[in-house]
N, CA, C and O of each residue as an XYZ file, in Angstrom:
768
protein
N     290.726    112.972      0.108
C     289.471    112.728     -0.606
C     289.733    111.731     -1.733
O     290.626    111.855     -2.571
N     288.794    110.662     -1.655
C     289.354    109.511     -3.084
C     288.304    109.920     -3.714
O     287.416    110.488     -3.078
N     288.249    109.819     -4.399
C     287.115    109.889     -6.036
C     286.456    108.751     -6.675
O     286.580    108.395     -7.847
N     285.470    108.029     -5.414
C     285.099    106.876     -6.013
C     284.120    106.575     -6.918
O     283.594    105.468     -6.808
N     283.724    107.373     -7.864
C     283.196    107.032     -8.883
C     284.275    107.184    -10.255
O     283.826    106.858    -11.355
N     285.412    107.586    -10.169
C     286.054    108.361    -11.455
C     286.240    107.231    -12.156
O     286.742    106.213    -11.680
N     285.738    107.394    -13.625
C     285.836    106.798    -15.016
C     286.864    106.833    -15.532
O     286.961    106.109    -16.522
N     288.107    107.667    -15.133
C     289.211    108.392    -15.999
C     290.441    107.262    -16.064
O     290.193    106.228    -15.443
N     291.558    107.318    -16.646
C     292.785    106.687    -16.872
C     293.774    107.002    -16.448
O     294.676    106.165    -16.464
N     294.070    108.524    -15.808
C     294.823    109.260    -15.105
C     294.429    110.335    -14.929
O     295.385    111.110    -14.943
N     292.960    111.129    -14.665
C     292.646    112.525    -14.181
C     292.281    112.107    -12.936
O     291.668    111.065    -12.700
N     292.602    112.803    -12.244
C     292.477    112.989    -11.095
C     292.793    111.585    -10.331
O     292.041    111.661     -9.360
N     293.400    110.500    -10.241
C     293.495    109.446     -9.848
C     294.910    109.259     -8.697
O     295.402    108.274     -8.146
N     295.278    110.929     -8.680
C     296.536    111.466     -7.698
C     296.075    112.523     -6.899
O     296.793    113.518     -7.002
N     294.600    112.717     -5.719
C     294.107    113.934     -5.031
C     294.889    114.139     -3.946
O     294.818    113.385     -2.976
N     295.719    115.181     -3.992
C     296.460    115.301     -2.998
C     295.359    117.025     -2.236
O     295.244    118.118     -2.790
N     294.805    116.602     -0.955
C     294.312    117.643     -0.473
C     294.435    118.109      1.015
O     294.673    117.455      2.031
N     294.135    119.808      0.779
C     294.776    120.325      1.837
C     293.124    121.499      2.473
O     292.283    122.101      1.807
N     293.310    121.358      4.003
C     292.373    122.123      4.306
C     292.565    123.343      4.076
O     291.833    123.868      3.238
N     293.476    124.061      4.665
C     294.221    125.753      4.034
C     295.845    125.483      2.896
O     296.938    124.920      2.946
N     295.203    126.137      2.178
C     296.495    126.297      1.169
C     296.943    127.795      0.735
O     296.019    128.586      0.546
N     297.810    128.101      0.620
C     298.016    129.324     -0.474
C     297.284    129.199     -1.568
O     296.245    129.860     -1.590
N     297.507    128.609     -2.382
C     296.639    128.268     -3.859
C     296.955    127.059     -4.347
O     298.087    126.581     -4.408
N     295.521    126.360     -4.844
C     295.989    124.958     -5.567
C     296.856    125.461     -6.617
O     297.990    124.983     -6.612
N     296.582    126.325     -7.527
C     297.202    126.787     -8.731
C     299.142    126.521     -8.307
O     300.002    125.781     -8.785
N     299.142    127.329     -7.439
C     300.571    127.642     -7.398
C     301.261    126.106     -6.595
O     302.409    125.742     -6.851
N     300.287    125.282     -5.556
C     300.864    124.303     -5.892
C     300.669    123.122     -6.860
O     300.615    122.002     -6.350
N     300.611    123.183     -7.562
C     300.396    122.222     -8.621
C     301.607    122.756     -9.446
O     302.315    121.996    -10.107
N     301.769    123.842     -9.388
C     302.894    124.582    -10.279
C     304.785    124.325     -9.343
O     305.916    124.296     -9.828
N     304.286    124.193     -7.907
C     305.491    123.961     -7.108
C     305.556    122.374     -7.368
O     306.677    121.881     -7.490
N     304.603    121.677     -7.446
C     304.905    120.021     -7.752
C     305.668    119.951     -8.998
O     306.613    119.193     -9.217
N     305.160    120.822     -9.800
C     305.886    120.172    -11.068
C     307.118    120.749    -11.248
O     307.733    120.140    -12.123
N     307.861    121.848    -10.696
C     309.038    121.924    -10.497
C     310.084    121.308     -9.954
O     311.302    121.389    -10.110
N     308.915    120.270     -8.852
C     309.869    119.309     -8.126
C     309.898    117.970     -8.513
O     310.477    117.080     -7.890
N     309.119    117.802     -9.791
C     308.664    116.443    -10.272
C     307.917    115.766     -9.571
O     307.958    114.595     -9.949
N     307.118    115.946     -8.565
C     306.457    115.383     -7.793
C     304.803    115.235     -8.259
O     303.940    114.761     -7.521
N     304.662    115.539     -9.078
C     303.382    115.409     -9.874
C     303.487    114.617    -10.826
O     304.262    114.725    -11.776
N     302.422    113.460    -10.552
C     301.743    112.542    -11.927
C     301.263    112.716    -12.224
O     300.222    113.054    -11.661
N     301.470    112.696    -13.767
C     300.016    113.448    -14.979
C     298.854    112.869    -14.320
O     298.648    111.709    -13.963
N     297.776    114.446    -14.189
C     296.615    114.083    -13.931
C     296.201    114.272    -12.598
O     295.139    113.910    -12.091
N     297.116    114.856    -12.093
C     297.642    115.490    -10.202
C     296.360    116.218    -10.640
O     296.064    116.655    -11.752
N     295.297    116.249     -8.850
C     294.296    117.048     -9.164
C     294.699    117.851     -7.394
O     294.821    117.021     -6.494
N     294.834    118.974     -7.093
C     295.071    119.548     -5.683
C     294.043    120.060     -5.155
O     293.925    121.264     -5.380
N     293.180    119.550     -4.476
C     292.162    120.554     -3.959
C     292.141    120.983     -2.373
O     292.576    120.338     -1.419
N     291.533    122.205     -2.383
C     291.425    122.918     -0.949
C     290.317    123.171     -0.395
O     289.492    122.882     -1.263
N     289.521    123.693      0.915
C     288.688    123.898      1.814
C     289.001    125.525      1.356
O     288.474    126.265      0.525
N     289.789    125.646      2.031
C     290.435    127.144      1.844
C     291.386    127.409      1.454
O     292.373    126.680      1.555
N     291.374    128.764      0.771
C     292.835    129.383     -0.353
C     293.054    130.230      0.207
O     292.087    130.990      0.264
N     293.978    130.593      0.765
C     294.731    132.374      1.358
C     294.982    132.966      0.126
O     294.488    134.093      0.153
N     295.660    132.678     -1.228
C     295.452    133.470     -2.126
C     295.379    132.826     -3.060
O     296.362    132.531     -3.739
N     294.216    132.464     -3.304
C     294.306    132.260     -4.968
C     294.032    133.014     -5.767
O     293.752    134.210     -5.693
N     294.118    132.186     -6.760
C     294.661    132.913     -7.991
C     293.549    132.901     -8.966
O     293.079    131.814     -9.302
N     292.972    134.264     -9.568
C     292.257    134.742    -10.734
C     292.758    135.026    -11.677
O     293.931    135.391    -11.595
N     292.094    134.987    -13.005
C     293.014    136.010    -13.928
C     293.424    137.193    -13.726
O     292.822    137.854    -12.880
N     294.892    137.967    -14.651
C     295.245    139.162    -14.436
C     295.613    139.473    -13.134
O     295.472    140.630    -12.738
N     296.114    138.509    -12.326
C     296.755    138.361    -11.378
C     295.909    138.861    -10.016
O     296.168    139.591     -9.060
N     294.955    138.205    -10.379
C     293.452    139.002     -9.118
C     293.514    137.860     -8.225
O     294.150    136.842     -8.500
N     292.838    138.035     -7.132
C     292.643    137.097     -6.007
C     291.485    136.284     -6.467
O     290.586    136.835     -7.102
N     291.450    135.252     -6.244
C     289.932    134.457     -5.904
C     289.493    134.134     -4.772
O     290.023    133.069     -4.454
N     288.760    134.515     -3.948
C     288.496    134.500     -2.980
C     287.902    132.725     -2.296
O     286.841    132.356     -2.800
N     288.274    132.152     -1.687
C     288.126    130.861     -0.735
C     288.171    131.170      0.289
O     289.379    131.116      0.522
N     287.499    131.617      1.520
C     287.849    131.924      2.373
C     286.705    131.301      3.245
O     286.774    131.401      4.470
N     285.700    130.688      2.671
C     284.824    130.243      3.943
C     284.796    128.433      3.576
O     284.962    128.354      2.359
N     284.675    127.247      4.073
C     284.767    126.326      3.709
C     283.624    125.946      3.320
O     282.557    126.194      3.881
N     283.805    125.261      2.242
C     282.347    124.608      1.546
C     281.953    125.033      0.211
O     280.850    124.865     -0.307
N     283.319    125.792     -0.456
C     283.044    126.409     -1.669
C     284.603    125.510     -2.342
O     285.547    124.922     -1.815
N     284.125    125.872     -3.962
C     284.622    124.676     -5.027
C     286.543    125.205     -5.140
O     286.857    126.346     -5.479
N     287.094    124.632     -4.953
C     288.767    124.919     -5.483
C     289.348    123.599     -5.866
O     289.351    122.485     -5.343
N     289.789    124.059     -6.850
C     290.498    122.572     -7.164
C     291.568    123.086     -8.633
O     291.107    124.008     -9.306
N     292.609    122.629     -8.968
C     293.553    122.720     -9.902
C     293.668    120.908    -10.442
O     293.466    119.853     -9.841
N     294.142    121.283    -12.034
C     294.481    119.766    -12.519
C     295.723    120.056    -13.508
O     295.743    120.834    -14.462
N     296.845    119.148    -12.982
C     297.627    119.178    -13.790
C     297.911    117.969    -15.046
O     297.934    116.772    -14.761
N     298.085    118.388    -16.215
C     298.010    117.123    -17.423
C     299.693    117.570    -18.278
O     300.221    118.635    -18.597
N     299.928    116.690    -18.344
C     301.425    116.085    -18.890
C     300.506    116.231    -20.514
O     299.432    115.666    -20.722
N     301.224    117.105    -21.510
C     301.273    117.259    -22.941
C     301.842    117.106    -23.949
O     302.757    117.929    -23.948
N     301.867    116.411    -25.034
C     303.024    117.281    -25.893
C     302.169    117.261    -27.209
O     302.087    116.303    -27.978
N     301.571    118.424    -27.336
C     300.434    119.122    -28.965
C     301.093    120.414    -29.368
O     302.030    121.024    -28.853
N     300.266    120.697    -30.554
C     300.446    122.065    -30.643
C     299.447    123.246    -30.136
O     298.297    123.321    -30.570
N     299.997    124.202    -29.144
C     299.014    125.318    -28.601
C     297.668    125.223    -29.466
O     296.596    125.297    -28.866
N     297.694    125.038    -31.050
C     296.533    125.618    -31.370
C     295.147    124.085    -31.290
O     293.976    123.979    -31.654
N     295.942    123.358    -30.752
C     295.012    122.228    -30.102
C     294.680    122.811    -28.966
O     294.285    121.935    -28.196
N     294.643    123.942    -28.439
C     294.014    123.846    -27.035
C     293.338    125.352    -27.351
O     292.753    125.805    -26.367
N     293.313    126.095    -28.381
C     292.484    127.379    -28.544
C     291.076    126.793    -28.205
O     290.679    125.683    -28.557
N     290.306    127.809    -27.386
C     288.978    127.632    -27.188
C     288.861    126.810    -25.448
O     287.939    126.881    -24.636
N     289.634    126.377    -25.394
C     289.642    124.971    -24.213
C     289.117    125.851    -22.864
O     288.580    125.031    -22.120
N     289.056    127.411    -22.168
C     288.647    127.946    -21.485
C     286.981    127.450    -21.420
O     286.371    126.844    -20.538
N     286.574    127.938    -22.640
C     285.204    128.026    -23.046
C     284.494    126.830    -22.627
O     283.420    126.746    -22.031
N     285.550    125.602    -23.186
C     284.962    124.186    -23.395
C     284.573    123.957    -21.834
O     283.468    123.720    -21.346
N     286.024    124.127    -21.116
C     285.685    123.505    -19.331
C     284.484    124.288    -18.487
O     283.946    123.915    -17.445
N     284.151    125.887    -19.518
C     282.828    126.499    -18.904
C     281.659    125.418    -19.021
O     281.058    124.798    -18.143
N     281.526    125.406    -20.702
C     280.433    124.735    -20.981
C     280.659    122.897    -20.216
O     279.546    122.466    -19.913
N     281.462    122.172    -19.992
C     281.651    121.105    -18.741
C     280.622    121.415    -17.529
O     279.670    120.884    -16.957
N     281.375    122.569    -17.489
C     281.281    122.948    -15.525
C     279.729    123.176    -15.846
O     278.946    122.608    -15.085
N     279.192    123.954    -16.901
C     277.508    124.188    -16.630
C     276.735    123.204    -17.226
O     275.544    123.514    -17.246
N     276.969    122.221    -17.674
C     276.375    121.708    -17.841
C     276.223    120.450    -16.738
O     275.084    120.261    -16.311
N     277.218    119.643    -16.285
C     277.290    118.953    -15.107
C     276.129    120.342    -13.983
O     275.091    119.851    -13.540
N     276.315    121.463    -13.728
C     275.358    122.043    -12.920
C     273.871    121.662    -12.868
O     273.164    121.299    -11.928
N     273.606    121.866    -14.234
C     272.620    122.124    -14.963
C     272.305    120.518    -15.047
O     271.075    120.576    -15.033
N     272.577    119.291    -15.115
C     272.040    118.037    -15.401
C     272.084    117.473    -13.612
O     271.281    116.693    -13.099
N     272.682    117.812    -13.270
C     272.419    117.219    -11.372
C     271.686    117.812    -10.951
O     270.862    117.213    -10.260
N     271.535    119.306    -11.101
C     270.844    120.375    -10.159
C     269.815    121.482    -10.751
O     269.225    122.427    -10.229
N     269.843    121.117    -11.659
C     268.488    121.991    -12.802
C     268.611    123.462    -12.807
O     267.747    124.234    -13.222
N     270.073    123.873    -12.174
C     270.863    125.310    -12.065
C     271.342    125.155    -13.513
O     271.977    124.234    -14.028
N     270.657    126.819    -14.278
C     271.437    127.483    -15.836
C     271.590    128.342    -15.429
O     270.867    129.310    -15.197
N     273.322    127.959    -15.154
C     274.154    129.496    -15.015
C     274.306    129.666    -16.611
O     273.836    128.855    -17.408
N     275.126    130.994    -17.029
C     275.671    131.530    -18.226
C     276.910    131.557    -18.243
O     277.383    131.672    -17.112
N     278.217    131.452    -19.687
C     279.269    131.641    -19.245
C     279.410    133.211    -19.473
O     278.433    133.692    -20.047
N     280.589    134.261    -19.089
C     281.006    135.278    -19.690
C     282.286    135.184    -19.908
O     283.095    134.690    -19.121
N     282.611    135.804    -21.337
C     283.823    135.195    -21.966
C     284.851    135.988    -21.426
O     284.468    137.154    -21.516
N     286.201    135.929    -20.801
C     286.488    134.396    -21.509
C     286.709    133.091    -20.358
O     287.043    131.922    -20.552
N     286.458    133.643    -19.411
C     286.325    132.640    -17.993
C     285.848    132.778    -17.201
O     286.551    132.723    -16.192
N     284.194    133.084    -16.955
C     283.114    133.345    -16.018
C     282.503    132.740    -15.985
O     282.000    132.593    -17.099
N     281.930    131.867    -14.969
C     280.504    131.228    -15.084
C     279.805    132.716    -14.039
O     280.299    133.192    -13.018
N     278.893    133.020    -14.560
C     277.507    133.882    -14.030
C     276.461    133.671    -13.595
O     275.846    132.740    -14.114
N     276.024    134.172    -12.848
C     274.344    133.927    -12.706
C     273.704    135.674    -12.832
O     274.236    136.574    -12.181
N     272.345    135.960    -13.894
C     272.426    137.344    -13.760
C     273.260    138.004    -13.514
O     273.082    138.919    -12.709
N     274.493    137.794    -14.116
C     275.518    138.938    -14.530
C     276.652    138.995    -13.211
O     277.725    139.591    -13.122
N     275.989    138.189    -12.327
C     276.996    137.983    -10.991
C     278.091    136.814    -11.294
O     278.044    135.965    -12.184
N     279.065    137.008    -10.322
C     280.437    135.841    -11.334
C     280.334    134.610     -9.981
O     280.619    134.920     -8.824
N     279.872    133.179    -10.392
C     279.574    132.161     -9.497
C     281.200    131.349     -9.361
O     281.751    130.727     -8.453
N     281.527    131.668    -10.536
C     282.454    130.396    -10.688
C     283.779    131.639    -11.846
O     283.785    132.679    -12.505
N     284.487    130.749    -11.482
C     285.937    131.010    -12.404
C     286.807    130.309    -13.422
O     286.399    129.158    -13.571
N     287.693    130.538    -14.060
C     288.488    129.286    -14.405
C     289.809    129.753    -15.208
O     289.882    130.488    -16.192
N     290.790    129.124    -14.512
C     292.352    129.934    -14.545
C     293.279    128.916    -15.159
O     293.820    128.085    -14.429
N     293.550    128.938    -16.803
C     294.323    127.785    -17.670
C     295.280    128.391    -18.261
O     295.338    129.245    -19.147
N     296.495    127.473    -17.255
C     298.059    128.100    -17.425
C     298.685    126.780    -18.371
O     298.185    125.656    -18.322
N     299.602    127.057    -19.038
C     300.283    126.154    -20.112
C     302.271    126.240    -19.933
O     302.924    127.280    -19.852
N     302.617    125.339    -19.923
C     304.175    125.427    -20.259
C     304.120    125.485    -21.389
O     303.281    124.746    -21.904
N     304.896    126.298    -22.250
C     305.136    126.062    -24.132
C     306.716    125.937    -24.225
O     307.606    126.410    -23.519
N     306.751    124.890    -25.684
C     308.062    125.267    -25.840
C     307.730    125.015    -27.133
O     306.860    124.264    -27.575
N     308.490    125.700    -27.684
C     308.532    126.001    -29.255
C     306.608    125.515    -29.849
O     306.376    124.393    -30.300
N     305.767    126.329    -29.741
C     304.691    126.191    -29.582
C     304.200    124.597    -29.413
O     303.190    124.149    -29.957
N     304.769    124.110    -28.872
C     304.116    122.391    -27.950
C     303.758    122.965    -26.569
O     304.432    123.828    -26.008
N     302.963    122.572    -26.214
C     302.172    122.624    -25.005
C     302.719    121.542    -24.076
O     302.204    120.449    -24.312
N     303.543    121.534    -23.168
C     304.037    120.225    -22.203
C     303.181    119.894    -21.419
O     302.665    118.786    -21.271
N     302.899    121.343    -20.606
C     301.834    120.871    -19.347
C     300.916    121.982    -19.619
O     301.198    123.062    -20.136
N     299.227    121.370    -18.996
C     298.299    121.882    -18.997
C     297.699    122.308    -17.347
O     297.213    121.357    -16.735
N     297.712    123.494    -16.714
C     297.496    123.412    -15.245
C     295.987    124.194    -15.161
O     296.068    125.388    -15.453
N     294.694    123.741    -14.829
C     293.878    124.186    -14.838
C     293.059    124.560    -13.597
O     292.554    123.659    -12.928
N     292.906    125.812    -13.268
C     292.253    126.016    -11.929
C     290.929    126.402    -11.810
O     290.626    127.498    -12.282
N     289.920    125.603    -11.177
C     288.860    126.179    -11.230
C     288.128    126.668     -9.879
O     288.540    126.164     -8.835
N     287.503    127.225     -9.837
C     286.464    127.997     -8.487
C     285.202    128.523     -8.710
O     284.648    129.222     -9.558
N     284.898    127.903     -7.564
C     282.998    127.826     -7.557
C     282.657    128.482     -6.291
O     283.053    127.898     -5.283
N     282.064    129.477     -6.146
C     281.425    129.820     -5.114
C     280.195    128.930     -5.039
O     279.269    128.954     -5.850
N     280.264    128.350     -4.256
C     278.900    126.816     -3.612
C     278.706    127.600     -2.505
O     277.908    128.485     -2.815
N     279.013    127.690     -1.494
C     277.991    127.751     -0.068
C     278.901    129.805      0.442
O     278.232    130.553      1.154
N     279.360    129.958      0.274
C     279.821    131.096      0.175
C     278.729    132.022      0.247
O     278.110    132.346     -0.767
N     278.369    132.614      1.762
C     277.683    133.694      2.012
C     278.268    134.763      2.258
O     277.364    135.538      2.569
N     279.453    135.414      2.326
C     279.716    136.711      3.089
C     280.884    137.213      1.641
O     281.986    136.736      1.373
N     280.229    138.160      1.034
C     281.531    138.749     -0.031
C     282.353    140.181      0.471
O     281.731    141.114      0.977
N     283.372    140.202      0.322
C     283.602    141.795      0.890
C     283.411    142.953     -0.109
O     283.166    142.939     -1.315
N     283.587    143.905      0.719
C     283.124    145.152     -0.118
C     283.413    145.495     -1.493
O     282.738    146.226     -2.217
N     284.680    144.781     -1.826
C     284.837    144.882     -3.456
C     284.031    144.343     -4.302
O     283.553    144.824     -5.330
N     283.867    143.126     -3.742
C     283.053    141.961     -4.777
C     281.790    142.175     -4.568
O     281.106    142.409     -5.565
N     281.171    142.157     -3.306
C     279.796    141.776     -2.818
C     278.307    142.217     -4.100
O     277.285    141.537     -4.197
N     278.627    143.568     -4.976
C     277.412    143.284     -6.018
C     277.910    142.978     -6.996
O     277.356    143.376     -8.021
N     279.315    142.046     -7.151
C     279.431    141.304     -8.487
C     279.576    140.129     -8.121
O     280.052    139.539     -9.091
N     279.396    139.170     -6.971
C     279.717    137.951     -6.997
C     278.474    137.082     -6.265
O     277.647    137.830     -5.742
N     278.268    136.062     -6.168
C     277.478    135.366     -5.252
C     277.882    133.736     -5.601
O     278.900    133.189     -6.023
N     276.534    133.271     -5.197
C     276.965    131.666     -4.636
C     275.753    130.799     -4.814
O     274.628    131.295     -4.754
N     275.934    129.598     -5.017
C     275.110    128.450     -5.718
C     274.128    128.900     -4.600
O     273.260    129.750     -4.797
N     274.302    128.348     -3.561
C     273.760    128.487     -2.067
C     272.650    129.983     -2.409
O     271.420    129.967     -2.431
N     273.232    130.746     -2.559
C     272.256    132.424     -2.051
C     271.748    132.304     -3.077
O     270.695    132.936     -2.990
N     271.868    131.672     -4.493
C     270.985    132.227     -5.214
C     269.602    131.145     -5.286
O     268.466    131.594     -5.433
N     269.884    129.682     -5.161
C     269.324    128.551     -5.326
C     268.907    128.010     -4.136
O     267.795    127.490     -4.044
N     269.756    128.081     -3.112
C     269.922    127.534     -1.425
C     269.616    125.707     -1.679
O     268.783    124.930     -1.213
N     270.726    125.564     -2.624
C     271.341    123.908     -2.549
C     272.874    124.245     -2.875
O     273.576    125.176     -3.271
N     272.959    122.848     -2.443
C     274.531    122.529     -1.641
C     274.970    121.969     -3.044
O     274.295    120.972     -3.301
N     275.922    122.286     -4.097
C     276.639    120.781     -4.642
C     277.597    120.088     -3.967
O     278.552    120.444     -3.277
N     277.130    118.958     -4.320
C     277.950    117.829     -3.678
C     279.652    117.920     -4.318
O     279.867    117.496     -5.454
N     280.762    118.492     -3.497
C     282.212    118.832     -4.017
C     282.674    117.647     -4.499
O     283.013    117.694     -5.682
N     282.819    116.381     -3.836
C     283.151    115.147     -4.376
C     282.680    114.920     -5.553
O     283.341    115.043     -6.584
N     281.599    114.599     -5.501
C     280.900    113.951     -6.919
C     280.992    115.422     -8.333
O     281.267    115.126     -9.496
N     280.751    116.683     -7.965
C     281.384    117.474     -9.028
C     282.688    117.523     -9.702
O     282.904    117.912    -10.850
N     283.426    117.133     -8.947
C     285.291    117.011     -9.312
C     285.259    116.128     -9.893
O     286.196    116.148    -10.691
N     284.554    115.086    -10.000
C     284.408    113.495    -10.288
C     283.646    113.469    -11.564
O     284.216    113.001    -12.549
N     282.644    113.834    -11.651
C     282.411    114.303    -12.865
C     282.994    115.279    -13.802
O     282.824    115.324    -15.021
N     283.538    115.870    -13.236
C     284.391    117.083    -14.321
C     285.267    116.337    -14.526
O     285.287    115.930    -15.688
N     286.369    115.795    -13.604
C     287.039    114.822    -14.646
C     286.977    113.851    -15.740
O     287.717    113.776    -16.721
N     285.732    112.939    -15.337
C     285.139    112.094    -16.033
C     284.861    112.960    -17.157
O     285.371    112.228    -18.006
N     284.460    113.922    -17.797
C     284.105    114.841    -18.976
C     285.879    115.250    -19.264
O     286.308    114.330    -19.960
N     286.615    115.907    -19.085
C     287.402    116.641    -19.002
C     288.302    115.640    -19.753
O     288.549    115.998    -20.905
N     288.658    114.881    -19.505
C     289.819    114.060    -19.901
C     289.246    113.091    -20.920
O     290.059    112.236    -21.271
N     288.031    113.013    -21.487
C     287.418    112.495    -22.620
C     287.780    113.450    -23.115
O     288.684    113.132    -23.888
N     287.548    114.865    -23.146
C     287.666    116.406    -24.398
C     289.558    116.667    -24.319
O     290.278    116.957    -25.274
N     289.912    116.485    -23.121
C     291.618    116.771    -23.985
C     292.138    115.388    -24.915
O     292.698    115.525    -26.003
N     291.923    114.379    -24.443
C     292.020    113.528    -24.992
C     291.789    113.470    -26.633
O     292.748    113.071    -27.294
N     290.707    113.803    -27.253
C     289.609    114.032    -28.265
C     290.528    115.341    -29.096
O     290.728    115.594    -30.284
N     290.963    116.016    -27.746
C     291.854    117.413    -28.421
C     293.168    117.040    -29.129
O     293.669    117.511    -30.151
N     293.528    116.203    -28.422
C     294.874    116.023    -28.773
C     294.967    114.894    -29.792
O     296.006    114.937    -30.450
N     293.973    113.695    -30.143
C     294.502    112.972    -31.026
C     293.857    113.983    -32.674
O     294.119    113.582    -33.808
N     293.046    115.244    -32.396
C     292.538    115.723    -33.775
C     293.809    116.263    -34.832
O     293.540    116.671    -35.962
């Protein structure tokens, strides 16, 4: 997938994508062990066999046509430049919703996007530290978009752009815009 609208300087300008993956999260995390990631590596999938939620929960990808994607960013700040930064990529993600598609989801803190109290979307921000500097920033996000079938755990806490609205977002042009936002606000973060 190329990203032909992206505004950015190095987000996302490295899409390395896979139809089934284990988890973007965990590879984005195997690239950078192998050095094989350029700041700004964005990994996205069709489908996740396990990804990754907070508190070590699954996120479910399992039907194609719903949002996965991880971004990795090369750092060197102090952690307390990035307090709040969960919140910030909520308010990104809903508002890009909300200006293409006239969808107001809600966030729930500290990494939910909602609709009526149901969880649409996710967002999973892992950090390398060393001596409180932040090296790398690995950010995973997930959108239930077209996602009709939840299983019995989830099914009255979760749903999907699709069941609640019955429109499609366009996956390309959302990634594309979240970067385009995304890497203006770390940017902004890091020279404060």
């Amino acid at each position: 997938m190329q990203l032909k609208k992206l505004q950015t300087d190095f987000l996302g300008r490295n899409v390395i994508y896979y139809k089934e993956i284990d988890s973007t999260q965990s590879e984005i995390w195997r690239l950078i062990q192998t050095k094989t990631a350029p700041n700004g590596t964005l990994v996205y999938a069709d489908i996740q066999t396990e990804g990754k939620g907070t508190h070590g929960r699954i996120w479910h990808t399992d039907e194609k046509g719903d949002i996965a994607f991880s971004l990795f960013i090369k750092m060197d700040c102090n952690i307390r430049k990035l307090e709040g930064i969960t919140i910030e990529i909520a308010k990104i993600i809903n508002q890009i919703i909300e200006e293409q598609y006239n969808i107001k989801l809600e966030i729930k803190e500290p990494n939910d996007i909602v609709y009526k109290n149901k969880k649409i979307g996710g967002i999973l921000t892992e950090t390398k530290i060393i001596s409180e500097n932040v090296k790398y920033l690995v950010v995973g996000i997930g959108i239930n978009n077209k996602k009709q079938n939840f299983s019995k755990d989830i099914e009255n806490i979760a749903t999907s752009i699709k069941r609640e609205f019955n429109i499609d977002i366009n996956t390309e042009e959302f990634i594309t815009e979240f970067c385009n936002r995304f890497e203006r606000m770390i940017i902004q973060r890091q020279s404060n």
